[in-house]
VEXMIBA-469087 format. One record per residue (C-alpha): residue in one letter; x, y, z. Coordinates in steps of 0.5 Angstrom, whole numbers, plus 500, padded with zeros to 3 digits. Layout:
N
AXYZ
...
***
This chain:
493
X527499481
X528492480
X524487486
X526481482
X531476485
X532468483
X524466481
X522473480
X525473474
X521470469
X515473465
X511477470
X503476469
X497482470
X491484470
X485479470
X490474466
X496472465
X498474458
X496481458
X500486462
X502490458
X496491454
X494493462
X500497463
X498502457
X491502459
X494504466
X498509462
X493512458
X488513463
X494517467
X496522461
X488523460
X487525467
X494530467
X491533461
X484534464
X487536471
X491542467
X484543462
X480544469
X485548473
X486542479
X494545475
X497550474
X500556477
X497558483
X495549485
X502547482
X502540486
X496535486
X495528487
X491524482
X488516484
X487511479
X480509481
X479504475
X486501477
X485501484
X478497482
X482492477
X487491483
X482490489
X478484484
X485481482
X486479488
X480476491
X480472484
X487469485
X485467492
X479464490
X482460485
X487455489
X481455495
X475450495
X469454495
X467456501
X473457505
X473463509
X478469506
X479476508
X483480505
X485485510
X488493506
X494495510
X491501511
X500505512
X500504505
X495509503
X492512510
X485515506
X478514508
X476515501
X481509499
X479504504
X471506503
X473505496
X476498498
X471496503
X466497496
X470492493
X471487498
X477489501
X478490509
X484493513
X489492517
X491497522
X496498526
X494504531
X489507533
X488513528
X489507523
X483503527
X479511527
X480511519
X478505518
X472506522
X470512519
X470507512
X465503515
X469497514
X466493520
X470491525
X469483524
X473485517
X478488520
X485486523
X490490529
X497489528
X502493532
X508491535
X508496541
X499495543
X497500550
X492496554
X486502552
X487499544
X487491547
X481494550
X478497544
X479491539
X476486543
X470491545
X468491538
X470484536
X477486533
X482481530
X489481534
X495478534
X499478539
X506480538
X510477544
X509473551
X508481555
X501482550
X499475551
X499476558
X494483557
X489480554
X490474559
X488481564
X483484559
X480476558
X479475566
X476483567
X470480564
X466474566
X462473560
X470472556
X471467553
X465464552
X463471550
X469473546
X469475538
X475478536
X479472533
X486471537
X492469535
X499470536
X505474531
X511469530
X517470527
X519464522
X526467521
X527465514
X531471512
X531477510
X530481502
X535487498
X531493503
X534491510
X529496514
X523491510
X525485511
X521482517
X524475518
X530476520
X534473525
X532479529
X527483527
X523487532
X516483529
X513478533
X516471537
X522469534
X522462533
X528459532
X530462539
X531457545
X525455548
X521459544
X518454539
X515450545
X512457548
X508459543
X505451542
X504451550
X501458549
X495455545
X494449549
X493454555
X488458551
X484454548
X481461545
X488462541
X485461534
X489465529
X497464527
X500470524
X506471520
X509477516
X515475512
X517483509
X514487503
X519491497
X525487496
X522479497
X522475493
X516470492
X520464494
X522467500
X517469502
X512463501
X518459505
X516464511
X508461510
X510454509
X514455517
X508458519
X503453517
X507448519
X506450527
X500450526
X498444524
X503441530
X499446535
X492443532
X496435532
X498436540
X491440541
X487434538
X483438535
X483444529
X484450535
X488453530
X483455524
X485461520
X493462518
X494470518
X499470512
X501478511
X501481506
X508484502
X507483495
X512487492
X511492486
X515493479
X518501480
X521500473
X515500468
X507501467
X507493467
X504491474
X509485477
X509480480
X502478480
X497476486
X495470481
X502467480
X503469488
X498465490
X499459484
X506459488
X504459495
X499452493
X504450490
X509450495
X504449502
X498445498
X495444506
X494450507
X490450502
X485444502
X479447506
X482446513
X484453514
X482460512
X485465511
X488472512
X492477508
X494484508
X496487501
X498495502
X503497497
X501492491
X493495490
X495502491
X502504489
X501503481
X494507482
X498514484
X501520480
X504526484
X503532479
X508537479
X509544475
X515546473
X516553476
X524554474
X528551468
X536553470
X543549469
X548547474
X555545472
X552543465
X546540467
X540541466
X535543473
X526543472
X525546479
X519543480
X514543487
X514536488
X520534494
X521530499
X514532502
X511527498
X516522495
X522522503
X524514501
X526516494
X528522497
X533520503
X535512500
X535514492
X538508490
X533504495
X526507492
X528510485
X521513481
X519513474
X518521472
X514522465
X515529462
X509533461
X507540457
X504547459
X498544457
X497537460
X501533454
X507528454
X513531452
X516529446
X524531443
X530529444
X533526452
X536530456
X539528461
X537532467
X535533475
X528534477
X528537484
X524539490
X522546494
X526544499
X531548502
X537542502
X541540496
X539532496
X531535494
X531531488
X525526485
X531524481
X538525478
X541524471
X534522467
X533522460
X527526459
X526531454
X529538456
X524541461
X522548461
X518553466
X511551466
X511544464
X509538469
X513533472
X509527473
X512522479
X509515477
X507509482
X506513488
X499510490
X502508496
X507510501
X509517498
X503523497
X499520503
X505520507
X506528508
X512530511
X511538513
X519539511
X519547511
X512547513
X510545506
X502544505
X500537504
X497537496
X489536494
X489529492
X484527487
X480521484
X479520478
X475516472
X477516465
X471513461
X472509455
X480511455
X483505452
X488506446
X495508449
X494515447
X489516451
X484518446
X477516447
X476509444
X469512442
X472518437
X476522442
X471527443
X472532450
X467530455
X464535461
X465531468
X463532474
X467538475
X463543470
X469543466
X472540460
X477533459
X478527455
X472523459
X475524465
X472525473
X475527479
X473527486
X476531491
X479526496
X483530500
X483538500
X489542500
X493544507
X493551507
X496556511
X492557517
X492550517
X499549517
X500554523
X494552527
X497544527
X504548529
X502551536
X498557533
X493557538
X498557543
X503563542
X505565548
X506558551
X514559552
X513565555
X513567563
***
């Protein structure tokens, strides 16, 4: 799926430079077929553990340094910068411990997103609460721990105005940073239910609505401790330019709240995260480099030392990370068309799934032993186990003709995807594996150091490569105890 539009058409840039995405792209790769292959070596595939997720460890790292490094170019030295996970993206306390490893704190957005978090050990003055709908108990507990939070509308504001005057050591006493949400109105992108600056997105306060422009600047001069402004303009289907005009209208309210405060109340501009993601090739695109050189470009004070600075990036750290692995059980035709049944659907893929043309995934073709298929395209469906007829990872692909028992690989779903499960017909969650892949450089994947199979951590054979156990499969009984099982007879009289 193509994300670009107008600008982001040019040359894409990855990695640490500006030049080498594609070299990056097949290291990326490489990585991933020697892990398929380690996988099906140790039995983490095969018939009886037919799906299994794999993370990236080395990429998610490469992202994670990317990311501070863009940002730490076009800042002075010194300026406070907190680059925050969406932890939504990819829900897993081993992800978020991994980022909090390499600098990266959360954003969340519930309060099982704040336990995750938690759990990480990403300390609370690394972390930021965003939510629409925020109960008082979860306001309550940000400002305890001395949580960031953004305000998303004038009823929120009034709550913390509560909370704030329940304790008598608030404000003097108060450490979570406070600032409000605003809705810059700028637009929207290609994926309608991801664009958060529209006219009239549920997100924070609208500010080209009557009135609501001199609220927000009045809310600020009231509360000397507002001292953060927030705004989110979308994620996949943005483009950069639109997305840099949401911050340049964000930035430009905070410079008139500190002019008519007569002084820099507002410190910090929140300025979201959104920055999408290149579905159509193993090359990484747009980058945090030519993202941020474009935001300098286009709002130079914001960069000049005066403000600091928060994001909150998701998608576009972990998505490329993240391979779901899928056997073949059955090979059969339809109608002239060739169908690999396969046991990855709509449980671990249910945007590609219900909106194919919005969310369309890459499928690379692998055989019974974990190498990538080669022979003549086919044009073929590779389809899920679930009992519905649109249950189809993807339709009418070349790939070479899929036979039982080989593996189908659903590329680019570190995020949002198999962290995700959908229990359609109580299917069970899949393991999800880290993995490390030593030396694997050259696009084949052979180890660059003679391509010899190494022992990992495991105990068993692979190219080089060591998986960690993230998440265990779901099994039955868990499945039937999350379905009321310990309550049988509550229905009945």
């Amino acid at each position: 799926m193509s994300t670009e539009t107008g600008d982001d058409s040019r040359t894409r840039e990855t990695g640490h430079g500006e030049d080498d995405g594609r070299a990056a792209g097949a290291r990326r790769a490489a990585r991933r077929d020697a892990a398929v292959r380690a996988a099906v070596a140790q039995g983490l595939l095969g018939p009886d553990h037919p799906l299994v997720a794999l993370l990236d460890v080395t990429g998610i790292r490469e992202s994670a340094a990317e990311l501070r490094e863009a940002f730490a170019a076009v800042t002075p030295s010194g300026t406070p910068v907190l680059h925050a996970f969406a932890v939504k993206a990819t829900p897993l306390v081993p992800v978020l411990r991994l980022l909090h490893t390499e600098g990266i704190g959360a954003e969340v957005a519930s309060p099982g997103e704040l336990a995750l978090a938690r759990a990480a050990g990403v300390p609370p003055e690394r972390t930021v609460l965003d939510s629409p709908a925020k109960t008082p108990a979860e306001l309550r507990e940000a400002l305890a721990l001395g949580i960031a939070v953004n305000a998303d509308n004038p009823q929120e504001l009034a709550r913390i105005d509560a909370l704030m005057a329940e304790s008598p050591a608030r404000p003097a006493g108060l450490r979570s940073p406070l600032g409000i949400r605003v809705n810059p109105q700028v637009g929207g992108g290609t994926i309608e239910a991801l664009s958060t600056a529209t006219a009239t997105s549920k997100f924070g306060v609208a500010l080209r609505d009557e009135g609501a422009r001199e609220w927000v600047v009045r809310a600020y001069l009231d509360r000397p401790w507002l001292t953060r402004l927030h705004t989110h303009t979308g994620s996949q289907g943005i483009a950069l330019p639109l997305m840099a005009r949401g911050v340049a209208e964000t930035y430009a309210l905070a410079e008139e709240i500190n002019r008519r405060a007569g002084r820099q109340q507002v410190d910090t501009v929140d300025i979201g995260g959104g920055l999408p993601v290149d579905f159509t090739s193993d090359t990484a695109g747009p980058t945090y480099t030519r993202y941020a050189r474009l935001l300098k470009e286009t709002v130079p004070g914001l960069f000049d030392g005066r403000y600091g600075l928060v994001t909150e990036f998701g998608r576009s750290l972990l998505a490329k990370h993240g391979t779901v692995v899928a056997r073949v059980e059955y090979a059969k035709s339809a109608g002239g068309r060739a169908v690999a049944v396969t046991h990855a659907g709509v449980q671990v893929a249910a945007r590609t799934v219900y909106t194919p043309a919005a969310w369309p995934l890459r499928i690379a073709a692998y055989d019974a032993a974990g190498q990538p298929k080669t022979g003549p395209a086919v044009m073929q469906d590779v389809a899920g186990p679930a009992c519905f007829a649109g249950d189809l990872l993807a339709r009418e692909i070349p790939l070479p003709l899929l036979e039982q028992n080989d593996y189908v690989a659903a590329l680019d779903t570190g995020a949002y995807a198999f962290a995700h499960h959908y229990g359609y017909n109580s299917l069970p969650r899949p393991a999800v594996h880290g993995f490390t892949a030593h030396h694997v450089n050259r696009a084949d994947g052979t180890d660059h150091v003679g391509g010899t199979d190494r022992t990992n951590r495991t105990g068993g054979p692979g190219p080089g490569v060591a998986f960690a156990l993230v998440r265990p499969a779901q099994t039955a009984e868990e499945i039937v105890a999350e379905s009321g099982g310990a309550h049988l007879d509550a229905l009945i009289p």
